[in-house]
C-alpha distance (Angstrom), angle and dihedral (degrees) to the residues before:
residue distance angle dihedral
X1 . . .
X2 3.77 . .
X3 3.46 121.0 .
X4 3.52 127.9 -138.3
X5 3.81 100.3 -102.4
X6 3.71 84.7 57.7
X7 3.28 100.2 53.5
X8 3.84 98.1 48.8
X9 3.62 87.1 46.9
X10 3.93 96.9 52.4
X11 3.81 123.6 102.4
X12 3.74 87.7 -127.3
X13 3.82 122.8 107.7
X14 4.37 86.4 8.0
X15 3.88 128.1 136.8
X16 3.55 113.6 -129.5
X17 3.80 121.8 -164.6
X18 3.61 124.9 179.1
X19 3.85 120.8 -68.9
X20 3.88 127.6 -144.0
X21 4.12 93.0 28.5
X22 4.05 88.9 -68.8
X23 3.76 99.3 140.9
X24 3.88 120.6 -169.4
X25 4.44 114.8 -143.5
X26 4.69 83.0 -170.9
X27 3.79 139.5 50.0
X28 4.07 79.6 -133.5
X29 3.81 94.6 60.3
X30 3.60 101.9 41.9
X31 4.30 92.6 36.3
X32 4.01 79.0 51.7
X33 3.97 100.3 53.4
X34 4.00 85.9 36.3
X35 3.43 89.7 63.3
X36 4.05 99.3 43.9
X37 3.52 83.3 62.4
X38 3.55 105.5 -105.0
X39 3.88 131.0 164.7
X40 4.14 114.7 -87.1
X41 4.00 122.1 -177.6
X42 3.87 109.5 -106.1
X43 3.99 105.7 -124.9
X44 3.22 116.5 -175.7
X45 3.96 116.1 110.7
X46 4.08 95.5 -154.0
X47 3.56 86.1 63.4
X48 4.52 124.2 91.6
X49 4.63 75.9 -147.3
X50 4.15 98.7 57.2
X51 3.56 110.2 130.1
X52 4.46 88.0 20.3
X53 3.46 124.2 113.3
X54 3.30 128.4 -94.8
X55 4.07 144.7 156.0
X56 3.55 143.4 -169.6
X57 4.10 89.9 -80.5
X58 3.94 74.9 72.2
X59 3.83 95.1 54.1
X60 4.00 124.9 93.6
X61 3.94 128.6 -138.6
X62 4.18 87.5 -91.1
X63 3.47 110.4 31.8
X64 3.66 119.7 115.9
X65 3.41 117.5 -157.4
X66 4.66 130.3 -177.7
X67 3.59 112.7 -135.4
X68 3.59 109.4 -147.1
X69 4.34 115.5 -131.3
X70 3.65 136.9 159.2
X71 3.97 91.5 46.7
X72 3.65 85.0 -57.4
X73 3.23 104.8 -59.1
X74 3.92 98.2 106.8
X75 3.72 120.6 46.5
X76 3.74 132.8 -169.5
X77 4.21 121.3 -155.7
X78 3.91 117.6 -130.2
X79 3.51 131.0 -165.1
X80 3.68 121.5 -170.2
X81 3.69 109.1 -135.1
X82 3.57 110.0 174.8
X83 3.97 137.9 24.0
């Protein structure tokens, strides 16, 4: 059983936007950089790491995460499949 500390802190069900004022105008672009491993903000305000980095190195098999695009307007859903 997870407790609720874990949860919050946990990758899974978070908004990431772009980190270091990279912004991203397509799902492609910012799906692309996600996946070379490149630092995303952390948003989710339950959690002691909103507003930290973080990247895909971060992610479990499971989690599910939206990347944030088009000055957040847009966002497209990513689920991390395999290590």
């Amino acid at each position: 059983m997870t407790s609720n500390a874990e949860r919050n802190d946990s990758l899974d069900g978070a908004s990431l936007t772009g980190m270091y004022g990279r912004t991203y105008k397509t799902s492609a672009t910012i799906k692309a950089d996600f996946e070379k491993g490149l630092d995303f903000k952390f948003n989710k305000i339950v959690s002691r790491y909103d507003g930290k980095p973080c990247s895909i190195r971060d992610m479990k098999v499971g989690d599910t995460v939206k990347l944030r695009y088009n000055h957040n307007a847009s966002f497209v859903v990513y689920t991390k499949t395999e290590e």
